[in-house]
N, C-alpha and C positions, 0 to 999 in steps of 0.2 A: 609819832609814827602814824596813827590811827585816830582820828577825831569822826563821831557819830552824833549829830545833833539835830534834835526836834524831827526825829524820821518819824514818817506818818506812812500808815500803805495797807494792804489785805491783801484780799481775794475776790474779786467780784464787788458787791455790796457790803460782801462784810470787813468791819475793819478791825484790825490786828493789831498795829502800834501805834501806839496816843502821844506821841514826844520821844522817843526812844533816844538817850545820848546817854553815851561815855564816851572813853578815851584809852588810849596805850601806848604808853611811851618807848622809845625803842627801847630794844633788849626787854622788856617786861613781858609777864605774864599774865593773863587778867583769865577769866572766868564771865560769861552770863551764865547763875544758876535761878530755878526756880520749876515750880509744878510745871507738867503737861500743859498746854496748847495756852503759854502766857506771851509767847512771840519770837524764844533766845532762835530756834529755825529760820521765823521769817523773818527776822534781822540777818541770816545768814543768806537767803536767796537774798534779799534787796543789797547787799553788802556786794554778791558774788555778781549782780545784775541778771539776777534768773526771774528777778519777779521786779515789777517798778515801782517806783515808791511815788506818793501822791505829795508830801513834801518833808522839808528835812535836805541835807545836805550828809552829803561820806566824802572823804578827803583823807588820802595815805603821802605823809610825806607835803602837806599841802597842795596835792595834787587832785583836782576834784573826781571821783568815783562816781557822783551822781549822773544816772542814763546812760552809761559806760554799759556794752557790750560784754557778755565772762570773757569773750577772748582777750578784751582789752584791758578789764582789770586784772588777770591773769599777766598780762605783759607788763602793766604796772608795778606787778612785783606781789601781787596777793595769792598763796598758794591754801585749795583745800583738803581737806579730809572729808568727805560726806559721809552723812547720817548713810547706814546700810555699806556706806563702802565705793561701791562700785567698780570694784573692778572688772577689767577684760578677763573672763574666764578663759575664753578661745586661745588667748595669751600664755606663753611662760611667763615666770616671774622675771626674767630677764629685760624680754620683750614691754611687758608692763612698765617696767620703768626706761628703757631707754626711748618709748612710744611718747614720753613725755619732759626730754630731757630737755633743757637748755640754757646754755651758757651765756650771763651778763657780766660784763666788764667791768671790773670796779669793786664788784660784791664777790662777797665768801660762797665759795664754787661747794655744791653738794654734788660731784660727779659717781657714777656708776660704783668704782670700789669703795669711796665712802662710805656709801650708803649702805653696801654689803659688810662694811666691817661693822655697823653701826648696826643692823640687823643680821649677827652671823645663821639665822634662822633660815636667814632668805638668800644667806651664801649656800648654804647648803642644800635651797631646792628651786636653785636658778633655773636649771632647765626643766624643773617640773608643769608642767600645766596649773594656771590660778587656780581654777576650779576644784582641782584637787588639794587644796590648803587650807589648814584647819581656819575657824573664824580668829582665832588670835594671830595665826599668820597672814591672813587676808587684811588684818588689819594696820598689820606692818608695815605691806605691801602698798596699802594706802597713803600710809605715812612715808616711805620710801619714792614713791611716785609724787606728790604735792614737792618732797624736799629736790627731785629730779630739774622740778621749776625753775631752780634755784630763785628761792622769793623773798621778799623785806620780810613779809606776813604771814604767817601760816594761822588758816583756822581751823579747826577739830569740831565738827559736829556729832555729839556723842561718843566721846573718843574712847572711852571702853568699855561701852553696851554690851549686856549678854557676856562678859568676858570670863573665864574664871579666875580670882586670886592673885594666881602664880604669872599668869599671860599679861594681867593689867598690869600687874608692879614690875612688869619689865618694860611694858611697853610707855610705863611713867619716868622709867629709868634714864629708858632716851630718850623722852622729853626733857627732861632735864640736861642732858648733854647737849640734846642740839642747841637748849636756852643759853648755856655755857659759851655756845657758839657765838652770843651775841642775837639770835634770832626773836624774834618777839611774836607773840603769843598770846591768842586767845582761843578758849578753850567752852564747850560745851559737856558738864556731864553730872552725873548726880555723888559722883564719890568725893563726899566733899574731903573727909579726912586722908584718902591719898591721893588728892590736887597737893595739899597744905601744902610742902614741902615744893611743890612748882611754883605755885604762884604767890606772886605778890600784893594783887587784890582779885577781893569777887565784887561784882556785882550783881545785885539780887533784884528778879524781873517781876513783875506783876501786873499783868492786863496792859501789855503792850509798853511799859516804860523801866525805867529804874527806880526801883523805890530806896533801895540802900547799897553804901558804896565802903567797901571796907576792906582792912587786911585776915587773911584766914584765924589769926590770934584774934581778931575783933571780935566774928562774927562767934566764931567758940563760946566767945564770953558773952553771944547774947541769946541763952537758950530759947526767949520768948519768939523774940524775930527769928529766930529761925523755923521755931514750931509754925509761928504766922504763916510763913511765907514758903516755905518748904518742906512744912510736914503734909503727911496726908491725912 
């Protein structure tokens, strides 16, 4: 579904990812984890076309992603969750997602009550203002909005930051559902032990690349690499 290989790129002068590749196959779930400012972000703007890559090739469906506009990899079929959210506050939750709907032919339709039965959180305060929604439903809301897409890809940057407890293990719940769906998945976040049960590999980031590529049971069983590479 998703091929990432030998991405290179930054900001200015400085440079960010040294070879960055992986892969996700449809229907799977994958994971970039690792410490603060090792690159899993700016593989997600150069991925979404927010930021350009200096070289390296992206490719969904073997369709090439590289210098692709967001609107255009968005039409391609890559649907986001962004770091912080973003949503239309000014918006009801309604409006927030029908702002972003749209129907492709062929593929599994996430339309408006779907997505309501799938967060009944966000059935119950459709006509409320975003603004006024707590951060675990703003988050919903995010992921409700990207599924509106209806997309091959859905990516989650920090998908339950700041969250408490109770809000992430549901909002993992539907992740897993929508996976069920058949949807493929990759994921940004530091909970490694409640991804486990979503995904089917991580990989683990360090100074711009992948250093280790593995199933959640692997990497459990390797306490040093993970101190290495994601302890603080």
């Amino acid at each position: 579904m998703l091929k990432i290989d030998e991405l290179t790129g930054g900001y200015g002068t400085s440079q960010v990812l040294f070879g960055m590749s992986f892969a996700a196959q449809a229907g799977e779930a994958v994971s970039l984890v690792g410490r603060n400012g090792m690159g899993k972000t700016t593989t997600v703007r150069m991925l979404m076309g927010m930021l350009p890559t200096r070289g390296g090739q992206m490719a969904l469906q073997g369709r090439s992603l590289t210098k692709l506009a967001p609107h255009a990899v968005a039409r391609l079929g890559v649907g986001l969750v962004p770091e912080g959210r973003h949503i239309f506050g000014s918006l009801s939750v309604e409006e927030n997602l029908v702002a972003t709907a749209r129907s492709v032919p062929g593929r599994t339709s996430w339309p408006l009550a779907r997505v309501l039965t799938l967060f009944p959180r966000l059935q119950e305060r459709r006509r409320q203002s975003a603004r006024t929604l707590s951060g675990g439903e703003q988050q919903m809301l995010a992921v409700g909005r990207a599924l509106m897409t209806n997309p091959l890809l859905l990516v989650l940057d920090e998908a339950t930051e700041g969250l408490a407890p109770l809000i992430r293990q549901e909002i993992w719940n539907c992740l897993r559902a929508v996976k069920q769906e058949g949807m493929t998945i990759v994921v940004i976040d530091k909970n490694l032990g409640e991804m486990a049960s979503l995904l089917d590999r991580h990989h683990v980031v360090e100074k711009g690349r992948v250093v280790w590529s593995g199933t959640p049971a692997e990497l459990q069983q390797k306490p040093d690499l993970a101190h290495r590479y994601l302890g603080i």
